[in-house]
KEVOKE-437803 format. One line per 4 residues: number of its first residue (from 1); for each residue x, y, z of N, C-alpha, C. Coordinates in nm, 4 decimals. Example, Ala and Ser with C-alpha at 12.3 -4.5 7.8 and 13.67 -1.06 7.14 Angstrom:
1) 1.3190/-0.5690/0.7800/1.2300/-0.4500/0.7800/1.3200/-0.3300/0.7800; 1.2850/-0.2250/0.7080/1.3670/-0.1060/0.7140/1.2900/0.0030/0.7870
***
This chain:
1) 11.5248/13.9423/25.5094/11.5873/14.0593/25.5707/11.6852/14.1199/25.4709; 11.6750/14.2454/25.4587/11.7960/14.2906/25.3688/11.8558/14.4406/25.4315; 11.9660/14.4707/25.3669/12.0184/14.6328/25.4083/11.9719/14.6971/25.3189; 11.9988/14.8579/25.3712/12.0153/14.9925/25.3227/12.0749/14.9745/25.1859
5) 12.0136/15.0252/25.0542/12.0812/15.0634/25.0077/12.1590/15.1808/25.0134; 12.2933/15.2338/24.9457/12.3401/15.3434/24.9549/12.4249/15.3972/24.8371; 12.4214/15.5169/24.8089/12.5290/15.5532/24.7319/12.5948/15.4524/24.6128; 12.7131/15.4319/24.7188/12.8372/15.3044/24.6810/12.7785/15.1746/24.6621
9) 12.6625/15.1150/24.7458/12.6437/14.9744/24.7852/12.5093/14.9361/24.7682; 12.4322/14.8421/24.6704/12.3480/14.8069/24.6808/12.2722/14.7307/24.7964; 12.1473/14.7289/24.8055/12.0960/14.6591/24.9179/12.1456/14.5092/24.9158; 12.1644/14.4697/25.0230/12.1951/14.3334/25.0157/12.0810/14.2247/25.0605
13) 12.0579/14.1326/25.0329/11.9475/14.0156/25.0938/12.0000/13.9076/25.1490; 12.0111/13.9503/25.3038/12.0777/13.9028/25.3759/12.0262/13.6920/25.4630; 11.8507/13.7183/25.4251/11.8381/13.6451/25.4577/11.7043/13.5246/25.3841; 11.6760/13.4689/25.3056/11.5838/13.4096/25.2409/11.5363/13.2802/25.2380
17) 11.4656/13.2243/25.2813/11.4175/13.0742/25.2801/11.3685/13.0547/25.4017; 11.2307/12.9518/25.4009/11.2020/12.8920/25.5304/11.2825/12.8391/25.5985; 11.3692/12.7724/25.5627/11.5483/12.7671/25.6513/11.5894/12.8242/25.7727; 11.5633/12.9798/25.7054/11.6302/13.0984/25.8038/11.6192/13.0633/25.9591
21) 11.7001/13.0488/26.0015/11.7416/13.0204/26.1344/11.7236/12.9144/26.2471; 11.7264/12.8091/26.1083/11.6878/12.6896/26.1783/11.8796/12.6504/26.1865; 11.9023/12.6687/26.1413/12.0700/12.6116/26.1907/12.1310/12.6378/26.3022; 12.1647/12.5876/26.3408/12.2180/12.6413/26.4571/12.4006/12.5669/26.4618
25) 12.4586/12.6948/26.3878/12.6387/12.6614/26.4059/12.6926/12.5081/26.3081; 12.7268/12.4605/26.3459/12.8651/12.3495/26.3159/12.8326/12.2435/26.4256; 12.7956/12.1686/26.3493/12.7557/12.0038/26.4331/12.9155/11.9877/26.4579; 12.9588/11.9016/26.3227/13.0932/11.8642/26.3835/13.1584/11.8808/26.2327
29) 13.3552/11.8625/26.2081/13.4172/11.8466/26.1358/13.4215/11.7549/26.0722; 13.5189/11.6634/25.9620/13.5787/11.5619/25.9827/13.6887/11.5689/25.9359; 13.7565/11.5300/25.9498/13.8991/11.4762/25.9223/13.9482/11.3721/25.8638; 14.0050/11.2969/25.7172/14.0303/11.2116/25.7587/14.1823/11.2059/25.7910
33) 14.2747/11.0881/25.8877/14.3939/11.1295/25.9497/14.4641/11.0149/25.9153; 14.5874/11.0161/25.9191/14.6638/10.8819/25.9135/14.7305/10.8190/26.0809; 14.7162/10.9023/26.1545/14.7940/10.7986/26.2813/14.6934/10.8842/26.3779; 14.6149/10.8111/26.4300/14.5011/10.8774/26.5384/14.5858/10.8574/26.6632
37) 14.6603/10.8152/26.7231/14.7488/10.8407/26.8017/14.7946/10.9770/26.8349; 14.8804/11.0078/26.7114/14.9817/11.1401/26.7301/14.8516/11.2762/26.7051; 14.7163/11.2556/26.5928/14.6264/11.3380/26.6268/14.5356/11.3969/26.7269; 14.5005/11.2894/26.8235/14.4892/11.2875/26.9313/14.5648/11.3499/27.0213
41) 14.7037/11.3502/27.0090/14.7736/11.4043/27.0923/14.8273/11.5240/27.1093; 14.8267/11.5881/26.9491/14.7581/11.6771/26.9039/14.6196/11.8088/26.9031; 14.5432/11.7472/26.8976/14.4148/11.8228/26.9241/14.3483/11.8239/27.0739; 14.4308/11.6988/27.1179/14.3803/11.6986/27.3102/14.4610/11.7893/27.3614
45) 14.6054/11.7481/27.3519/14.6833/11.7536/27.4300/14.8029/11.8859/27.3912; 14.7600/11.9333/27.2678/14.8407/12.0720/27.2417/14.7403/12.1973/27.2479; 14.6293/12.1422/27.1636/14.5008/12.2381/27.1135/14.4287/12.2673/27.2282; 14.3940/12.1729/27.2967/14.3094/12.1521/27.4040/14.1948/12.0909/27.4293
49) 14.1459/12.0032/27.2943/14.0436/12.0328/27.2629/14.0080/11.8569/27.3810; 13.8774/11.8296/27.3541/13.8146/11.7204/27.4883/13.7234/11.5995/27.4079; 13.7990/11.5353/27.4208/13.7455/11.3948/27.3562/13.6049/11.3337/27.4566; 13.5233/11.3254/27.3519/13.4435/11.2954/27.3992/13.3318/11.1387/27.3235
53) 13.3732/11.0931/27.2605/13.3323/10.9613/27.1494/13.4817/10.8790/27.1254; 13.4852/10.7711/27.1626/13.5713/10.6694/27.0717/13.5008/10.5677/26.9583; 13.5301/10.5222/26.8773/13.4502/10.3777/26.8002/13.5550/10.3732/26.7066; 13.5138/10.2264/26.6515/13.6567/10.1632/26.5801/13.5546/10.0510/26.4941
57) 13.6588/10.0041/26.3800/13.6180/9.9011/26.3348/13.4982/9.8929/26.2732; 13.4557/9.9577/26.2095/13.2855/9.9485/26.1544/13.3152/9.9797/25.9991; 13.2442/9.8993/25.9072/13.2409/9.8943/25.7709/13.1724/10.0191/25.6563; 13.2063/10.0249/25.5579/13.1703/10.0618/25.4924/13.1415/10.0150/25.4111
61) 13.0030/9.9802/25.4246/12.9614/9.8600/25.2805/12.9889/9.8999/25.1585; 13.0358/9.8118/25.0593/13.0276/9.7817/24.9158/13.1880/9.8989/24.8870; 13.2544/9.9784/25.0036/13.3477/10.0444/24.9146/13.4908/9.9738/24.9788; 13.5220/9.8282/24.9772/13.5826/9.7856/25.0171/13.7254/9.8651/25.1256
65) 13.6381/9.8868/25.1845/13.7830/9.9491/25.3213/13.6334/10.0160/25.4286; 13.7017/10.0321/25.5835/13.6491/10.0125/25.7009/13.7044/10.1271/25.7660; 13.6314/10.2207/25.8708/13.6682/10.3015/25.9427/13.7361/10.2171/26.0502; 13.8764/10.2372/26.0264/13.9630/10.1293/26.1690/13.9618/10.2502/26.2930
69) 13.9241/10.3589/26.2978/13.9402/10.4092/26.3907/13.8234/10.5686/26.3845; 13.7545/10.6090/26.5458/13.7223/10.7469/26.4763/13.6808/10.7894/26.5928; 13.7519/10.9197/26.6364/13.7177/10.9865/26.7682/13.6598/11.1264/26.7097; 13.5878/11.1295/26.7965/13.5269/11.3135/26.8217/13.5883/11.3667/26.9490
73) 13.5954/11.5155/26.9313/13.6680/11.5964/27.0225/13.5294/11.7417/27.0330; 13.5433/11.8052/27.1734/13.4599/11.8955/27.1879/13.5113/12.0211/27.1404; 13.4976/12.0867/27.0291/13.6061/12.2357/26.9811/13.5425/12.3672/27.0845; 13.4256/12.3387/27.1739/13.3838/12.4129/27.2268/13.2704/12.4504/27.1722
77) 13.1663/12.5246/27.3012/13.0491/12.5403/27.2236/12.9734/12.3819/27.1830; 12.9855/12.3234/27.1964/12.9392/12.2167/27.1678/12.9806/12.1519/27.0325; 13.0745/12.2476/26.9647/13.1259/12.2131/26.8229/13.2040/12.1168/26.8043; 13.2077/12.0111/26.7426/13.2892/11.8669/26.7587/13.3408/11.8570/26.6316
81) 13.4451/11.7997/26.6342/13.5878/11.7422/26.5569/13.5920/11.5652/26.5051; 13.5532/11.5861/26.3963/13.5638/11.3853/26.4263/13.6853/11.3819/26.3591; 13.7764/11.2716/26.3762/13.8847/11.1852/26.2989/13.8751/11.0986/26.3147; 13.9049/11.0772/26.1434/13.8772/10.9256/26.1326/14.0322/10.8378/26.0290
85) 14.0786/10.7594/26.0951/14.1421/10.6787/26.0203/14.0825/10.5480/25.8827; 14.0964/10.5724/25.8153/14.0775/10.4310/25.6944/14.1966/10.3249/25.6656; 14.1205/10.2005/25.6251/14.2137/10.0946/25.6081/14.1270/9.9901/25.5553; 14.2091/9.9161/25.4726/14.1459/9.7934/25.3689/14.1879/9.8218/25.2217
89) 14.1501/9.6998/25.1537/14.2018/9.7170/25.0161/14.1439/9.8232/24.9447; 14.0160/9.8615/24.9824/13.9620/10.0301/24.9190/14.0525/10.1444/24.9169; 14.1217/10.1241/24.9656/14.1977/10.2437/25.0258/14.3109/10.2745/24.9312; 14.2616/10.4052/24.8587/14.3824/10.4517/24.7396/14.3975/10.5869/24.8314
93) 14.5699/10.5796/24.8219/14.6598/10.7020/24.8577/14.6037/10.8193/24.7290; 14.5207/10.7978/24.6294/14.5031/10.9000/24.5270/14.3459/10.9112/24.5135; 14.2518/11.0121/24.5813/14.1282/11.0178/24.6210/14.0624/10.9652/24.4421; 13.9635/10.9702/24.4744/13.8817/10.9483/24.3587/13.8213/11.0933/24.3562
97) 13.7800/11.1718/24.2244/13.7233/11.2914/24.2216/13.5598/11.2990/24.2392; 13.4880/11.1674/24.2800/13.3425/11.1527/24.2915/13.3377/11.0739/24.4292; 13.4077/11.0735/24.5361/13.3900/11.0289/24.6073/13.3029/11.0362/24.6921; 13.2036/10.9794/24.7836/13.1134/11.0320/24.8723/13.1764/11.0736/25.0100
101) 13.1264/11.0564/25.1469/13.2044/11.0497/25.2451/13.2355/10.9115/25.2885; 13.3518/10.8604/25.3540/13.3773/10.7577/25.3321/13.3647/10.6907/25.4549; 13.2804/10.8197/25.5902/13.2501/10.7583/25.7002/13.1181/10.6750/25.6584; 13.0553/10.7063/25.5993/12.9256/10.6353/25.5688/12.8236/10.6718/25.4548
105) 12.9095/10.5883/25.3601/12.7979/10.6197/25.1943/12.6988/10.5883/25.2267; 12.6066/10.5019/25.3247/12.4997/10.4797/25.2817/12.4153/10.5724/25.3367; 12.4611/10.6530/25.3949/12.3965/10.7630/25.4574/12.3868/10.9173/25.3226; 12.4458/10.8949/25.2371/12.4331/11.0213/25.1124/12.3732/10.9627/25.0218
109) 12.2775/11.0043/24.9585/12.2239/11.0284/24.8168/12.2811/10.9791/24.6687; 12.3799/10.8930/24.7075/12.4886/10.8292/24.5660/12.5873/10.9634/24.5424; 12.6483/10.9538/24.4098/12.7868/11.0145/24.4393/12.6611/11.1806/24.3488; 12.7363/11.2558/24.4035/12.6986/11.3806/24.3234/12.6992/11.3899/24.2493
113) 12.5477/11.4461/24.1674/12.6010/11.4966/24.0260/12.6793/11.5921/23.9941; 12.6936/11.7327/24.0256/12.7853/11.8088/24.0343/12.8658/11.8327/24.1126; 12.9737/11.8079/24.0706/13.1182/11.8234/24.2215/13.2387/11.8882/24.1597; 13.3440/12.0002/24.2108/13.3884/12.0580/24.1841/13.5334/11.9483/24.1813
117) 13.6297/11.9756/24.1091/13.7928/11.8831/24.1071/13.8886/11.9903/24.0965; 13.9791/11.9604/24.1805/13.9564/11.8365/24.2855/13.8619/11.8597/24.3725; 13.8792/11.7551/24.4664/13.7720/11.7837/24.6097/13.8643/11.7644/24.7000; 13.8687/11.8389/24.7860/13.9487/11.8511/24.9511/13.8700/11.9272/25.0372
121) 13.9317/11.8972/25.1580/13.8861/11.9837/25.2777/13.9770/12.0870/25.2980; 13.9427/12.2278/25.3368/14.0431/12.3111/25.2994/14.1029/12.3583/25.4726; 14.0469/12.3918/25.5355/14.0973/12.4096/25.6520/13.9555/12.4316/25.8049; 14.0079/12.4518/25.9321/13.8947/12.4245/26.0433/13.9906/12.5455/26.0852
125) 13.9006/12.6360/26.1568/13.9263/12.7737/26.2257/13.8698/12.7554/26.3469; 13.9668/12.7600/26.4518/13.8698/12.7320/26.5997/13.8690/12.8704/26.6305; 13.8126/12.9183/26.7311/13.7474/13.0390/26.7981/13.8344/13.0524/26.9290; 13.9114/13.1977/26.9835/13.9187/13.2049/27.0874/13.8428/13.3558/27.0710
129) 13.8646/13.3676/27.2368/13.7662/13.5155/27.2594/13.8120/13.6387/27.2426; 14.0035/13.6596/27.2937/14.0562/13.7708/27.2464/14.1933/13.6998/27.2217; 14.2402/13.9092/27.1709/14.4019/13.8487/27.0946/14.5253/13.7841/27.2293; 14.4830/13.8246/27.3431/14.5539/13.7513/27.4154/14.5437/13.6412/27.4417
133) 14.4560/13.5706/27.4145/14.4211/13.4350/27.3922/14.4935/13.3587/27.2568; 14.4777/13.4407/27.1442/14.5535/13.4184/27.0497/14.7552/13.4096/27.0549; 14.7357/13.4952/27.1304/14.9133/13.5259/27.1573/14.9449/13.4034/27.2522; 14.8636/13.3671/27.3463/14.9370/13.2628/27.4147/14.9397/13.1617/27.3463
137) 14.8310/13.1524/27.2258/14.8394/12.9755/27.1482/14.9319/12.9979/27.0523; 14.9861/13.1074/27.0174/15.0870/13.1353/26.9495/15.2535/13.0895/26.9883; 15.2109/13.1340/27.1196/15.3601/13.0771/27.2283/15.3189/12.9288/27.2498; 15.1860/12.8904/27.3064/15.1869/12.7249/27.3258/15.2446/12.6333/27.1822
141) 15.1784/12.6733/27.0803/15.2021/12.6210/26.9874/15.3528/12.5847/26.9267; 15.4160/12.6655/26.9233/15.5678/12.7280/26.9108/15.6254/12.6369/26.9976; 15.5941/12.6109/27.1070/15.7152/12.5680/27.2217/15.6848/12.4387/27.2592; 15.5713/12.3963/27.1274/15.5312/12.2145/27.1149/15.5645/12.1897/26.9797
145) 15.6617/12.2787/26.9262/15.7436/12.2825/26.7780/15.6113/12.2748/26.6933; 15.5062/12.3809/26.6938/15.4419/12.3962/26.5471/15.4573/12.4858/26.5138; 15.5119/12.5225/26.3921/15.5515/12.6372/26.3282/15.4346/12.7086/26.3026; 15.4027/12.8519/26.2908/15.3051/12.9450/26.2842/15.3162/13.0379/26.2403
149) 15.2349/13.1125/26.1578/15.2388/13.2296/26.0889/15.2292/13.3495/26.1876; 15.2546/13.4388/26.1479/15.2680/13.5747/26.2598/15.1140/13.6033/26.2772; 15.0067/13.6605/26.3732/14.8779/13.6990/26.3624/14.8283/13.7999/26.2541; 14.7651/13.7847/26.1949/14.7306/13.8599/26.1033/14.6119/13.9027/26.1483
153) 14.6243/14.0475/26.1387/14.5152/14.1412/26.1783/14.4641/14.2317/26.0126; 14.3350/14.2404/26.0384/14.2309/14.2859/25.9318/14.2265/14.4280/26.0024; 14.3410/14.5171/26.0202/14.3200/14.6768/26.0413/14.2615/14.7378/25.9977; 14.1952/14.7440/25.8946/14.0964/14.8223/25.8193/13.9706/14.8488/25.8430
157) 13.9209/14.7085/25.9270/13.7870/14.6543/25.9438/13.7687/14.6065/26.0630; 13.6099/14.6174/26.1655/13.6194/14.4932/26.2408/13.6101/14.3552/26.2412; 13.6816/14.2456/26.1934/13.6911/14.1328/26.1985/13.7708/14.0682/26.2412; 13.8222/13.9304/26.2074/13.8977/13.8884/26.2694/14.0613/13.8567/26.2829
161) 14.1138/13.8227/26.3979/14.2394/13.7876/26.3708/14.2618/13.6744/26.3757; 14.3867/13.5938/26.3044/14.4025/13.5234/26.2791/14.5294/13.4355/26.2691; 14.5638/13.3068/26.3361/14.7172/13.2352/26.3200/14.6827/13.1383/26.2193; 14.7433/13.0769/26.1860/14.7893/12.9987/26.0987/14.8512/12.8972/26.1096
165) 14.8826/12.7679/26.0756/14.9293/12.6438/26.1395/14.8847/12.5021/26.0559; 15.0027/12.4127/26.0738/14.9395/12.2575/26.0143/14.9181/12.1658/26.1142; 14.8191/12.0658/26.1269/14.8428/11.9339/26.1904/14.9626/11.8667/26.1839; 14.9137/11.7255/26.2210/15.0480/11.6291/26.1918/15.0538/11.5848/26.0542
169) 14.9230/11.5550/25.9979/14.9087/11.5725/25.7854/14.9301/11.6705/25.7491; 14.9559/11.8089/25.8071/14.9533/11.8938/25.7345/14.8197/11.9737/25.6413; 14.7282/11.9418/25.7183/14.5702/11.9882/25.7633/14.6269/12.1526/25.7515; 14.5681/12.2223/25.7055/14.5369/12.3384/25.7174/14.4355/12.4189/25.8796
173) 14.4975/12.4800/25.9362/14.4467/12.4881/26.0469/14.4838/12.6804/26.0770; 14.3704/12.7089/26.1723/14.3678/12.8345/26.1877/14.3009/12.8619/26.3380; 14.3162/12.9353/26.4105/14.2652/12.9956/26.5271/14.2547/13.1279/26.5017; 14.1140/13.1877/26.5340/14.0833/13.2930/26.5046/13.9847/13.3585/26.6030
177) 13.9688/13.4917/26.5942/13.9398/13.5403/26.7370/13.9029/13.7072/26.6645; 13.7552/13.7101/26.7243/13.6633/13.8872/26.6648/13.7064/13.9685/26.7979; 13.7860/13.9403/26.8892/13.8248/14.0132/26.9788/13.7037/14.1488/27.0082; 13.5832/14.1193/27.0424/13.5133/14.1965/27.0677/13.5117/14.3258/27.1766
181) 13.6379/14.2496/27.2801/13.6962/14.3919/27.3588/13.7819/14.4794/27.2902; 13.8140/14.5022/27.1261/13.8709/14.5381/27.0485/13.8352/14.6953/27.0466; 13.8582/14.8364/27.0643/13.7843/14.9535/27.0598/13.7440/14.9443/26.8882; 13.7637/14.9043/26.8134/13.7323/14.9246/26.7022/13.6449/14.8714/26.6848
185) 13.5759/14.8235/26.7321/13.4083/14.7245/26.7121/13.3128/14.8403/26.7474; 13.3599/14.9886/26.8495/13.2124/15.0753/26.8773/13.2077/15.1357/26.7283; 13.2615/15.1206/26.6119/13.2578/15.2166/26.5217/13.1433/15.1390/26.3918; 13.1571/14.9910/26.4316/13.1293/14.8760/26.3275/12.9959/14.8908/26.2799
189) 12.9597/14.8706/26.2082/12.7861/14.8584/26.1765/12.7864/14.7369/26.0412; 12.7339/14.6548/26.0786/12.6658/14.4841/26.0173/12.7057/14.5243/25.8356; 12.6649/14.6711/25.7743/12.6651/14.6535/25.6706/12.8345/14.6745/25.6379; 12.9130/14.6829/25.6847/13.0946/14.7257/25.6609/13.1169/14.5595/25.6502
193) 13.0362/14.4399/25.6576/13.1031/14.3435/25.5785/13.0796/14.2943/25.4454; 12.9764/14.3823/25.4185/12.9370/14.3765/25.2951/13.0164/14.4541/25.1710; 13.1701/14.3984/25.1306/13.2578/14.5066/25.0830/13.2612/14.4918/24.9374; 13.1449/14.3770/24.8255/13.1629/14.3894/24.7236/13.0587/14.4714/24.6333
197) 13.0833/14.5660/24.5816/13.0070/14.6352/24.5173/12.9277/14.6190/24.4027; 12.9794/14.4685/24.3883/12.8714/14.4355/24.2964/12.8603/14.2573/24.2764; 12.7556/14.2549/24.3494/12.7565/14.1038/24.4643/12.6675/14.0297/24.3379; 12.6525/13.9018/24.3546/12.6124/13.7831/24.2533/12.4585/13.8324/24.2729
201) 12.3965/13.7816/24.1603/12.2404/13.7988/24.1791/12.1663/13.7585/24.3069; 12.2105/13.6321/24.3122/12.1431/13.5400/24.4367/12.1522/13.6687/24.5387; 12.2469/13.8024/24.5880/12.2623/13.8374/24.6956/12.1560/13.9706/24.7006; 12.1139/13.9956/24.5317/12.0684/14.0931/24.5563/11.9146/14.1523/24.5772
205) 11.8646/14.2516/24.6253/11.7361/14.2287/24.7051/11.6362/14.2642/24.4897; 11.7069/14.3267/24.4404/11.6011/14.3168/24.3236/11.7272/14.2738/24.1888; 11.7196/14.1508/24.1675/11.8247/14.0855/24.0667/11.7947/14.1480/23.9711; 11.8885/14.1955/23.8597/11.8725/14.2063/23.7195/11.8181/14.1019/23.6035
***
């Protein structure tokens, strides 16, 4: 599938591979956390979110240290949250830059050949439906002492808005919301997110 070219904007190739639309969304996150207690209490009990998996105690062969703890939470939509605590002598406070996942190496392919350094997880954006939804997690949040960035709105464009916020690690965290009862969405058309004018080969419908 691709767009219009125009003027200003080359066609874009929006969609390519037998792949195409076999995904469906965001299985789940992960996390890893240091006190599943206070995260939990946290993502249930401030966020909202609905625990739905407990398990504990299960190994990680050959990388000496053990998942001591690891819950999933429902983010909605069926979208799930895992955290997981680690513990054992494997366990360096200073990641390794080839690490696999450490819920279960034997489930990946050995360590990557190409991997970018460092490696982190950068942040999880949950979904509400409008900005008043946003404004109240703005006040919930606030008045369960998490400090928050003011909403940031994309005025220019229809997309999204957005808060800002840390866990109890200091997780990068965001709630965000396309406020589709927004009047500025009757004006929108699919190709206004396409805003670079001169997009990587991979995007374009006849590469140079």
């Amino acid at each position: 599938m691709t767009t219009e070219a125009t003027e200003t904007k080359p066609a874009i190739l929006t969609q390519a591979g037998a792949a195409t639309g076999r995904l469906a969304g965001v299985n789940h996150l992960q996390l890893i956390i240091s006190d599943m207690d206070a995260s939990v209490r946290f993502y249930r009990d401030i966020l909202g979110l609905t625990v739905i998996r407990t398990t504990a105690d299960y190994p990680a062969p050959g990388r000496g240290y053990q998942i001591l703890k690891n819950t999933f939470l429902d983010m909605g939509n069926g979208n799930l949250l895992s955290l997981i605590v680690v513990g054992g002598p494997g366990v360096s406070d200073t990641p390794t830059t080839a690490e696999p996942s450490v819920s279960a190496e034997w489930l990946w392919p050995g360590v990557p050949e190409n991997q970018w350094t460092p490696r982190k997880f950068d942040h999880v954006a949950f979904n509400v439906d409008t900005h008043d939804d946003m404004v109240w997690f703005q006040n919930h949040l606030q008045a369960n002492g998490v400090k928050t960035s003011k909403i940031v709105a994309r005025d220019y464009e229809a997309w999204v808005e957005s808060l800002y916020f840390y866990d109890p690690d200091g997780i990068p965290l965001e709630i965000a919301t396309f406020d589709l009862g927004n009047p500025k969405w009757e004006k929108h058309q699919p190709t206004d997110w396409f805003r670079d004018p001169n997009p990587v080969q991979a995007l374009r419908v006849n590469p140079s």
